[in-house]
C-alpha positions as CSV (number, residue, x, y, z in Angstrom):
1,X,-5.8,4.1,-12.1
2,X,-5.4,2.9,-8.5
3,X,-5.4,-0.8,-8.5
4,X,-6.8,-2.5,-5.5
5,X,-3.9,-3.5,-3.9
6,X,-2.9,-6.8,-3.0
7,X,-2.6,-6.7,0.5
8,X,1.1,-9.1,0.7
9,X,2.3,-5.2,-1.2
10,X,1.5,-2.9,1.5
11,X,4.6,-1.1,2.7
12,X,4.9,0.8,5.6
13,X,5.9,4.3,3.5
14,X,2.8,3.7,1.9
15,X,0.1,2.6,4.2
16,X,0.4,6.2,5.8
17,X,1.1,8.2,2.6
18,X,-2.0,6.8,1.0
19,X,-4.4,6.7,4.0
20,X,-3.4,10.5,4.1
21,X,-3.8,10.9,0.6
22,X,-7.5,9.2,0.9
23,X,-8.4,11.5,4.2
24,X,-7.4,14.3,2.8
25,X,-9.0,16.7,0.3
26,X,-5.4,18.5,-0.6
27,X,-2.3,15.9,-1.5
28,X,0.1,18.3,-0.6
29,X,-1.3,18.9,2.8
30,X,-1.2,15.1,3.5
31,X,2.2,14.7,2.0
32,X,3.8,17.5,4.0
33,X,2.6,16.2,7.1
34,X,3.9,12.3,5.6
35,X,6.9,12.5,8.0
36,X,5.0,12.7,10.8
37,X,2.2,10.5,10.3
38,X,5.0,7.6,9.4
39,X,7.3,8.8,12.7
40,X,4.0,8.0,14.7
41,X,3.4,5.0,12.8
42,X,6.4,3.7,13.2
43,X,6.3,4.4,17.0
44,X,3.8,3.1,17.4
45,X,4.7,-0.6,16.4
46,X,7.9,-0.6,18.5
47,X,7.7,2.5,21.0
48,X,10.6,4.2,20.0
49,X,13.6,4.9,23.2
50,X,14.6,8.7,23.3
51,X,17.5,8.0,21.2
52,X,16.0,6.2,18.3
53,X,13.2,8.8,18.3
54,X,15.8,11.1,17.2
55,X,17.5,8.7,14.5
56,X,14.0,7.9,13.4
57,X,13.0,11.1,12.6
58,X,16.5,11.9,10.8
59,X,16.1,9.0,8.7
60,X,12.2,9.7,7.8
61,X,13.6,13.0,6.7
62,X,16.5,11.7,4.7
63,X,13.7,9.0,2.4
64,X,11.0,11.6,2.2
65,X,14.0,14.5,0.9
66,X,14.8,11.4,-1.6
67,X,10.9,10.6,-2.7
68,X,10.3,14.4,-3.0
69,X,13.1,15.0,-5.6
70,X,13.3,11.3,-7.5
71,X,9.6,10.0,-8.0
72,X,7.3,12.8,-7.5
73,X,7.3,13.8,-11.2
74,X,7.5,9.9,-12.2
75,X,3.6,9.6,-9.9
76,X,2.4,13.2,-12.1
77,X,3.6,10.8,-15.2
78,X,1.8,8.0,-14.3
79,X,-1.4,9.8,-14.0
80,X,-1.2,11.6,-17.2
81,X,-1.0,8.4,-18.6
82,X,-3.6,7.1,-17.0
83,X,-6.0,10.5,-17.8
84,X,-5.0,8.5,-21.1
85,X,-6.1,5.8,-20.6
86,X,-9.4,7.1,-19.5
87,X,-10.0,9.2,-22.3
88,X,-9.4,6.6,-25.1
89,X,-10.7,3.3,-23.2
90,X,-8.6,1.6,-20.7
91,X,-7.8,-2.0,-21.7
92,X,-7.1,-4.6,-18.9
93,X,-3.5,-4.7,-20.8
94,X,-3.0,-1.1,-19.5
95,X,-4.4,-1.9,-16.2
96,X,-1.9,-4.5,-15.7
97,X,0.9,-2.5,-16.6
98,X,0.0,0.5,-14.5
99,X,0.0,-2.4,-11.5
100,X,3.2,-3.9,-12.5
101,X,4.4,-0.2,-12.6
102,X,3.1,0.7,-9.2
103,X,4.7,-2.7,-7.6
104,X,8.0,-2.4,-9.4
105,X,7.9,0.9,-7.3
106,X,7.2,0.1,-4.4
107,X,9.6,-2.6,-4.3
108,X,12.3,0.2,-5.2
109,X,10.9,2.7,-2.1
110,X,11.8,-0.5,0.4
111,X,14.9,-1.2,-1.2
112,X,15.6,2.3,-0.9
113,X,15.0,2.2,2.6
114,X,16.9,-0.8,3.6
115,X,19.8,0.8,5.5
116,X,17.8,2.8,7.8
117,X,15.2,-0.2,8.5
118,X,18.4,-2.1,9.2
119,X,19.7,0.6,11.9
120,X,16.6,0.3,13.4
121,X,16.5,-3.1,13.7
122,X,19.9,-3.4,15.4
123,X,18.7,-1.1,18.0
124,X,15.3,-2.6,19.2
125,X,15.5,-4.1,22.5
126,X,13.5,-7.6,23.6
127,X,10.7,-5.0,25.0
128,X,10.2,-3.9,21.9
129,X,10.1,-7.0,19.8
130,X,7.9,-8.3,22.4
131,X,6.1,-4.8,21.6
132,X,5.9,-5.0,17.8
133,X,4.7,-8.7,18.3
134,X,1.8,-7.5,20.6
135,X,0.7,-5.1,17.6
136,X,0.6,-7.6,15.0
137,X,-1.4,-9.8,17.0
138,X,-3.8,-6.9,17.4
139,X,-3.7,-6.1,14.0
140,X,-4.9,-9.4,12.6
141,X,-7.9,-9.6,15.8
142,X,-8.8,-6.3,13.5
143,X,-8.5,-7.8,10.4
144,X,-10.7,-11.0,11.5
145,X,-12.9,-8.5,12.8
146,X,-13.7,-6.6,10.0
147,X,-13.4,-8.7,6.9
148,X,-14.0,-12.5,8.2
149,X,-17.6,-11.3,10.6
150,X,-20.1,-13.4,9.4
151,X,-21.2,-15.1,6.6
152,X,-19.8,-15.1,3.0
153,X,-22.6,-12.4,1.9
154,X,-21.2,-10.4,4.8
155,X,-17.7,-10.7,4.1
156,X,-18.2,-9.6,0.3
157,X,-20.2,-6.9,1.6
158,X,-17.4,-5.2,3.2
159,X,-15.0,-6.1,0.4
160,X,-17.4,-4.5,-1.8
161,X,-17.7,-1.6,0.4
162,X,-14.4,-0.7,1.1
163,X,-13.6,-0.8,-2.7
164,X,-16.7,1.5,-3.4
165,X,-14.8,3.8,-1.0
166,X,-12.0,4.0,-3.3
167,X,-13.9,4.3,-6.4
168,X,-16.2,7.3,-5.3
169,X,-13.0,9.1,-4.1
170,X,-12.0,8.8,-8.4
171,X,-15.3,9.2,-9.9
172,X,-17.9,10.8,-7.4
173,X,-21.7,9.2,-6.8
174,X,-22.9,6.3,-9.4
175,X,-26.4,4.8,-9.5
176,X,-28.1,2.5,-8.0
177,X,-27.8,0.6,-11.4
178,X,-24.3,1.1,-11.7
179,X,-23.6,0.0,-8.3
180,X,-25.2,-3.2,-8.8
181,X,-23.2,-3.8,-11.8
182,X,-20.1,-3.1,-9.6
183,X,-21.3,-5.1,-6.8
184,X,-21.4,-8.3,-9.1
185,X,-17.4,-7.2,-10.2
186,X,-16.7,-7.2,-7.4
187,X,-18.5,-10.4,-5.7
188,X,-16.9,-12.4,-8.8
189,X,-13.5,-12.3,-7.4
190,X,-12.1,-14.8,-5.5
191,X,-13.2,-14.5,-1.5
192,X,-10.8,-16.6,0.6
193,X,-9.9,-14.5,4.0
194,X,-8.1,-17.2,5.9
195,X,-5.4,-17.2,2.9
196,X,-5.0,-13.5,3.6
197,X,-4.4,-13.4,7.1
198,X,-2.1,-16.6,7.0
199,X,-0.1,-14.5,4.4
200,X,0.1,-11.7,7.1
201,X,0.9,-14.0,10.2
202,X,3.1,-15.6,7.7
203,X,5.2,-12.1,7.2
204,X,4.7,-10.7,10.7
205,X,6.8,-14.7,11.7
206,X,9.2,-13.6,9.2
207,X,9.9,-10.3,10.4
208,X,10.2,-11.0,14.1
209,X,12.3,-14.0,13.6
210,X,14.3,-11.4,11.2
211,X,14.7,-8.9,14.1
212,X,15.1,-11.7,16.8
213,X,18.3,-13.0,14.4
214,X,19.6,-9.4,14.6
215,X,19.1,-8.9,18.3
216,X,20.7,-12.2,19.1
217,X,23.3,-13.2,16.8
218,X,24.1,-9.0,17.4
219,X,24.4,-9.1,13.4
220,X,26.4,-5.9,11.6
221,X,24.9,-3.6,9.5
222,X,25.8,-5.3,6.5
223,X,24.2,-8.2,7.3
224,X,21.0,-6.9,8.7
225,X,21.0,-4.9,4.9
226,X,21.3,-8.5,3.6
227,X,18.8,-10.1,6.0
228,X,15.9,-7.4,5.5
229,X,16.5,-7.2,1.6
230,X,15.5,-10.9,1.4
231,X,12.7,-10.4,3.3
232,X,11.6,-7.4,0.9
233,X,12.1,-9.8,-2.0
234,X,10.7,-12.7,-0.7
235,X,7.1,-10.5,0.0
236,X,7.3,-9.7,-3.7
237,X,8.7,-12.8,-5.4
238,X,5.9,-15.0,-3.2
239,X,3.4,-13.6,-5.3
240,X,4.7,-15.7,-8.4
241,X,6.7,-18.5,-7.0
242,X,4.3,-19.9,-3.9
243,X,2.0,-23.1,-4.1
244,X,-0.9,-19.6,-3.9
245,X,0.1,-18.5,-7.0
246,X,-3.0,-19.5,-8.9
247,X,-5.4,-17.9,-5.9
248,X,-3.2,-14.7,-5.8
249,X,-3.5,-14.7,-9.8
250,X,-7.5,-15.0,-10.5
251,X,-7.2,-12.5,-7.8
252,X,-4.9,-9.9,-9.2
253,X,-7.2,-10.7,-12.3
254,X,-10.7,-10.4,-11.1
255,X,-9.6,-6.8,-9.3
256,X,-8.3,-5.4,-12.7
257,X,-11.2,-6.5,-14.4
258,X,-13.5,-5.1,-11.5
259,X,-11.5,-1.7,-12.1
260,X,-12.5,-2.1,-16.0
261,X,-15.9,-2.6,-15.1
262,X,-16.3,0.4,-12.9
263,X,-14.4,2.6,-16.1
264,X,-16.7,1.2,-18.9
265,X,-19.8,2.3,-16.5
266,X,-18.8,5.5,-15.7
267,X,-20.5,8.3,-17.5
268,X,-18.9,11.3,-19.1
269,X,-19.8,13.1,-16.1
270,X,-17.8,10.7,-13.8
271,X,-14.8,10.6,-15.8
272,X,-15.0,13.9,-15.8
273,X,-14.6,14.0,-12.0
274,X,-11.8,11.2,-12.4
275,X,-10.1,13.6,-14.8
276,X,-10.1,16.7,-12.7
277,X,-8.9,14.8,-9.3
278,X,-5.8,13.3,-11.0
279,X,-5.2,16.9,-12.8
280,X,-5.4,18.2,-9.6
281,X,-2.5,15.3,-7.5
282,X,-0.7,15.6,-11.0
283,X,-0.2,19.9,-10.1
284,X,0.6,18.8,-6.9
285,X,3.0,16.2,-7.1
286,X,4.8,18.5,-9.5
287,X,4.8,21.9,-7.3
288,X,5.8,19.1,-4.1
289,X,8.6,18.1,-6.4
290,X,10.2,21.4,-6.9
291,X,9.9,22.3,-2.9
292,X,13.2,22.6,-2.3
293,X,12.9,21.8,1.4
């Protein structure tokens, strides 16, 4: 089942494959079009130079060509284990180890892309720092617009809302009952906003400082590698070895068990739904897998 993320996890591969994925009623559509949505993406943070445009798009080719033929079938896997899970009873055990999964990898799809992150970073000018810095500032006036307006009823509305999104996407329409059951899931987990966005501002430092250094010291290849692996580590390995750990924890906690809650409430009808939309990514993940594009 598809955890709620934690939001220090988001990778830039995946923030357009899955906001394609959840805009789009066929996954293969979405996923053919990936490659462009991520070029734009990526253009978008750093306004990409004539020549880079070209690199850029080589590159996005070169990690889709990889993610089409070496994890596909692994994602149609993990869904039949989790149709599973859905038919027997999902424990939060199972939950957990589905997350775990899904970080592990997403760890491995950054890694993967380390070399052509680091050619990229050795070519971006001061404009373009300057650039990328201007759109994480905007980014987090968004963020405090949308989850930290008003009071602490409002900002658990939105939470609640935005996970209710997901949820009807997997199971269809609940009731009003089962809604309110959800609603208390989800207001039980821990709210704390201004540790979310001082984790972001906290990553966005780390990565302009990380592309300043390059830029600068006019770092090789190699070493940008080495410089942008730690940074991919360090997101992942914060999550268990910062003074947050407890927060990001009862967090990590409170969203599986607000995923078990929505599970145990659904009715036959619902998982019904749940079943037919992940038999219907597994077909396509597999017939995406064997496109021998």
């Amino acid at each position: 089942m598809p955890l709620p993320a934690r939001r220090t996890l988001y990778s830039l591969f995946l923030i357009v494959l899955m906001a394609a994925l959840a805009a789009c009623s066929s996954l293969r559509l979405a996923y053919n079009n990936g490659d462009t949505l991520l070029y734009w993406w990526i253009d978008g943070y750093v306004d990409l130079t004539s020549e880079q445009k070209s690199v850029v798009k080589e590159d996005i080719d070169k990690l889709f060509h990889w993610h089409r033929k070496t994890q596909l079938n692994d994602y149609a896997q993990i869904l039949q284990t989790a149709q599973r899970q859905l038919a027997a009873g999902a424990t939060q055990a199972d939950l957990q180890t589905d997350f775990d999964d899904i970080k592990t990898r997403t760890e491995a799809l950054l890694l993967k892309a380390t070399p052509q992150l680091a050619e990229l970073a050795r070519s971006l000018q001061p404009d373009q720092i300057a650039t990328l810095e201007r759109k994480f500032a905007a980014n987090n006036a968004d963020f405090r617009k949308k989850n930290m307006r008003g009071d602490r009823e409002a900002q658990q509305r939105f939470r609640y809302k935005k996970s209710m999104e997901q949820f009807e996407l997997w199971f269809g329409n609940f009731s009003s009952e089962q809604e309110a059951a959800i609603r208390q899931a989800s207001d039980a987990r821990p709210l704390n906003n201004e540790i979310w966005l001082d984790e972001r501002t906290r990553r966005q430092n780390n990565i302009l400082a990380a592309v300043r250094k390059v830029q600068s010291e006019k770092l090789s290849q190699e070493a940008t590698e080495t410089l942008i692996r730690g940074l991919i580590k360090d997101g992942f390995q914060r999550l268990e070895t910062s003074e947050r750990k407890a927060f990001f924890d009862s967090y990590e906690a409170a969203n599986l068990q607000l995923v078990l809650t929505v599970i145990k409430l659904a009715t036959p009808a619902q998982k019904a739904h749940a079943q037919r939309r992940m038999q219907g990514w597994i077909d396509d993940f597999r017939t995406l897998a064997a496109d021998q594009r």
